[in-house]
C-alpha positions as CSV (number, residue, x, y, z in Angstrom):
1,X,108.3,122.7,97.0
2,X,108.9,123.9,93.6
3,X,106.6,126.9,92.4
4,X,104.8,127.0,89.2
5,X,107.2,127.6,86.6
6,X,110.3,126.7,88.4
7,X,112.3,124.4,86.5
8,X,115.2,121.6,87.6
9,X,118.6,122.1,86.6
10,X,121.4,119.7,86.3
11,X,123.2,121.9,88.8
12,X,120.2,121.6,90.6
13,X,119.4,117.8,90.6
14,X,123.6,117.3,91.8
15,X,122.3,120.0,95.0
16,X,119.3,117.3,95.7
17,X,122.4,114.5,95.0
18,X,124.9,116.1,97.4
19,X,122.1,116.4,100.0
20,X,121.2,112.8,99.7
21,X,124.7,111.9,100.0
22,X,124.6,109.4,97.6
23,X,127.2,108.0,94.9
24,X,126.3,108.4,91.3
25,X,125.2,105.1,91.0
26,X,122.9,105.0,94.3
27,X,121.3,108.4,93.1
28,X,120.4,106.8,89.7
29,X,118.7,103.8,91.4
30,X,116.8,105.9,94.1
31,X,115.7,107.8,91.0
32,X,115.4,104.6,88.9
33,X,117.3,106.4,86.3
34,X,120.5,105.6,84.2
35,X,123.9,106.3,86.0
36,X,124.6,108.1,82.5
37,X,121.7,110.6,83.0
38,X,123.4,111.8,86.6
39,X,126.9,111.6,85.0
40,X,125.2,114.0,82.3
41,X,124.3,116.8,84.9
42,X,127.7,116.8,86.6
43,X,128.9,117.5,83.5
44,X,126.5,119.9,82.1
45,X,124.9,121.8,85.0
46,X,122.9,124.0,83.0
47,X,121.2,121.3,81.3
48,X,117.3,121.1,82.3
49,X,115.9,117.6,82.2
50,X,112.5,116.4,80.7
51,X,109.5,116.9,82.3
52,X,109.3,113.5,83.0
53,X,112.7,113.8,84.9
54,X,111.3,116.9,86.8
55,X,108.7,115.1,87.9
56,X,110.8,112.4,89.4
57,X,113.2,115.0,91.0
58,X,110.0,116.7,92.9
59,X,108.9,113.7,94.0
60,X,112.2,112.7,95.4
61,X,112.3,115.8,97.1
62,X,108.8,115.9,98.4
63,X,109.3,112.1,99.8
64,X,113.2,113.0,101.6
65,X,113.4,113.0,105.2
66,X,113.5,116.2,107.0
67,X,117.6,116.0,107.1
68,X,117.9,115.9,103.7
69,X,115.5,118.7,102.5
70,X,117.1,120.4,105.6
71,X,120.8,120.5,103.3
72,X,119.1,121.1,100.0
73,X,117.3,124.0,101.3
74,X,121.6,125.5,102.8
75,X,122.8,124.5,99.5
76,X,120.1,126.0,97.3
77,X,120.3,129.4,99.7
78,X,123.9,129.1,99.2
79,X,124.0,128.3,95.8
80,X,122.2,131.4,95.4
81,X,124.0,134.6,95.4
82,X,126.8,132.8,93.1
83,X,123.8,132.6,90.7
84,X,123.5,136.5,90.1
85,X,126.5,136.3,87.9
86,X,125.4,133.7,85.8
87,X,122.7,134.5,83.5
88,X,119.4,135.8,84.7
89,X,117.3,133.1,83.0
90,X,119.1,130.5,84.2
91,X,119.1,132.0,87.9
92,X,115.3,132.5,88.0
93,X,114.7,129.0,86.5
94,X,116.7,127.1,89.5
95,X,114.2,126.0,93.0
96,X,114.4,128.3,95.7
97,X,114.4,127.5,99.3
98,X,112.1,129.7,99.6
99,X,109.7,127.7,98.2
100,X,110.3,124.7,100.4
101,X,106.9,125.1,102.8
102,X,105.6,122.6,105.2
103,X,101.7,121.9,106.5
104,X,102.0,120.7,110.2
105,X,98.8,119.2,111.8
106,X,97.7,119.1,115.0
107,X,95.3,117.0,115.2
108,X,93.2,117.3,118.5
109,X,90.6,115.1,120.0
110,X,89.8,116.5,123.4
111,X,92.7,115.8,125.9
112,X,95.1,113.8,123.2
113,X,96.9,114.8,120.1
114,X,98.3,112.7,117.0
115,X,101.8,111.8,116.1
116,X,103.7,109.8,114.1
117,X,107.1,108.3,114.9
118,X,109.2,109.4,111.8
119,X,112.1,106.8,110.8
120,X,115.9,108.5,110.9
121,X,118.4,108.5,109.2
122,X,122.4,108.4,109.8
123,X,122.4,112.0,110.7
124,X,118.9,111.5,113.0
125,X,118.0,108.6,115.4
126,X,113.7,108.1,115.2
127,X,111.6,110.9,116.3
128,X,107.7,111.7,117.5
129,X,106.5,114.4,115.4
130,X,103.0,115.9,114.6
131,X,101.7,114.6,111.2
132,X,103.3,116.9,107.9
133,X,103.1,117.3,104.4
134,X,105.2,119.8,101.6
135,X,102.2,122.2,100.4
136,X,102.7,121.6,97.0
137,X,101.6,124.9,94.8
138,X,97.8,125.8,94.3
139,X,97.1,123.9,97.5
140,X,96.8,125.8,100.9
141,X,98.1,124.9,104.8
142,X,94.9,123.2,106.0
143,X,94.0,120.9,102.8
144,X,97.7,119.8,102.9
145,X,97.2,119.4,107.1
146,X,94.3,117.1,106.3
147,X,95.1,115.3,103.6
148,X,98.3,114.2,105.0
149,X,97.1,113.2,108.3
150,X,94.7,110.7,106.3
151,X,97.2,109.2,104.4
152,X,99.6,109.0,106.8
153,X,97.8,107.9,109.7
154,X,93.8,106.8,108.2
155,X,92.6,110.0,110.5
156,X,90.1,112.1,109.4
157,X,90.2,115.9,110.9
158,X,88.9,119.1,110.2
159,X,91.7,121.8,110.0
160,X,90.3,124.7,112.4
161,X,92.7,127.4,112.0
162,X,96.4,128.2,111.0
163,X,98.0,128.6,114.6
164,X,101.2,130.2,113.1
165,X,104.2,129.6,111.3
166,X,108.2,130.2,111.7
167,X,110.9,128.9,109.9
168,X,111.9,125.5,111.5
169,X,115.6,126.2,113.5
170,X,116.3,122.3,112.9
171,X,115.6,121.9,109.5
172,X,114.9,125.5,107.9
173,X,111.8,125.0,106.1
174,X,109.3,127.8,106.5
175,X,106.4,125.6,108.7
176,X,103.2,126.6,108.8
177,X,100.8,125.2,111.9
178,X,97.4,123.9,111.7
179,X,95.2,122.9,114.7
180,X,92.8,120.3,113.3
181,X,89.8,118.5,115.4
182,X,89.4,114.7,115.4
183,X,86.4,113.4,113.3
184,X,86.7,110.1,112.5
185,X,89.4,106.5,111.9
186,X,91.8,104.5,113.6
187,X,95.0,105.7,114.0
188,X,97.5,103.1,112.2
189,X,100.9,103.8,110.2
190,X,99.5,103.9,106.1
191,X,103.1,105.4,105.7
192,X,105.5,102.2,106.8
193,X,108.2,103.8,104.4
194,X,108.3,107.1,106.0
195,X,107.1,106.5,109.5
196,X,108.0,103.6,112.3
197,X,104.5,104.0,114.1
198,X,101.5,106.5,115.0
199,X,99.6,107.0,118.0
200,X,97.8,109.2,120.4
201,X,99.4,110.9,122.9
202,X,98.0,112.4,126.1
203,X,98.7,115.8,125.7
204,X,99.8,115.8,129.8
205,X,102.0,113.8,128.5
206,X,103.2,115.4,125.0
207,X,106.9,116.2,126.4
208,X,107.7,113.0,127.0
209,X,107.4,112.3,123.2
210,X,109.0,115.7,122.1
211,X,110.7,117.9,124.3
212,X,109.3,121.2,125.0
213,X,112.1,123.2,123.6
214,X,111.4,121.8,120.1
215,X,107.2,122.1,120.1
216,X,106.4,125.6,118.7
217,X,105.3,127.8,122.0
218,X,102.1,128.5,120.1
219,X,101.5,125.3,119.5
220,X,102.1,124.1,123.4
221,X,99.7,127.1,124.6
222,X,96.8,125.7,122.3
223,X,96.8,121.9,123.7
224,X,97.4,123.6,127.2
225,X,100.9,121.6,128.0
226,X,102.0,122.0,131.1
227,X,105.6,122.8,130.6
């Protein structure tokens, strides 16, 4: 996510383009902007768009697949240390990766946890995963858990406590865990655009969704996993 007072760049907004991997004219339409406006930051890279087009940036960052925020976050860590030559006020006004900070739920209702099937991409076939959300700034780990499990899934939980966090080795976003107990709602897929399907999974049985190796070890010793 961006913090309060960061501020897009054109050099920036062609980072969020590269990691998209999109032409000039698919970018504009995924941003349902003019091929002229993306044509504009190539050229001038220090150039900061509107508010308006900030907005539209974040949001196309906060709504990317994994893979995707996965390469911006390498290219803005990258793009980084070239910065310090440039002017400091430029360098300070860019998104860090830093900044890029996940909510992970883990929604638990006695022996069975909740997932969502995520849809892939062309770098990533479909994949079970716990319920997330980009913790956007002023908002904290557990709102973000919650708030994202009802919209994604029509669950309502109570976050219980933060189980930990680490950077994530697939995707390098810094994720932070929240075990959340079941209160109430059917479990269906209120995210068809992001997600392929949700359900409840045995947590006997969590493995065979995602493989051990890739569930954070805290995470596994909470639900008890047999691994």
């Amino acid at each position: 996510m961006l913090d309060v007072g960061d501020r897009w760049t054109g050099r920036t907004a062609c980072l969020l383009q590269d990691a998209f991997r999109l032409s000039n004219n698919a970018y504009a339409q995924r941003l349902g902007i003019a091929v002229r406006t993306v044509s504009t930051w190539h050229q001038m890279p220090e150039r900061v768009p509107n508010s308006e087009m900030q907005q539209l940036l974040t949001t196309a960052l906060e709504r990317a697949p994994a893979s995707v925020r996965a390469r911006f976050a390498t290219a803005l860590a990258t793009e980084r240390p070239a910065e310090r030559g440039r002017n400091d006020n430029d360098a300070a006004t860019a998104p860090t990766a830093q900044t890029l900070t996940v909510a992970i739920a883990i929604v638990r209702d006695e022996s069975r946890v909740l997932l969502v099937q995520r849809r892939g991409d062309a770098d990533h076939h479909d994949s079970w995963q716990f319920p997330a959300g980009m913790i956007k700034p002023g908002l904290d780990a557990p709102t973000v858990a919650a708030r994202e499990t009802l919209g994604e899934t029509g669950v309502h939980c109570a976050p219980n406590r933060v189980i930990g966090s680490r950077i994530h080795p697939a995707t390098n976003v810094l994720c932070e865990y929240v075990l959340c107990e079941y209160l109430s709602g059917t479990a269906e897929n209120r995210d068809p655009g992001e997600n392929v399907s949700v359900t409840w999974a045995s947590t006997s049985r969590l493995t065979r969704f995602i493989p051990a190796e890739r569930i954070f070890a805290p995470v596994l010793a909470v639900l008890e996993v047999p691994t």
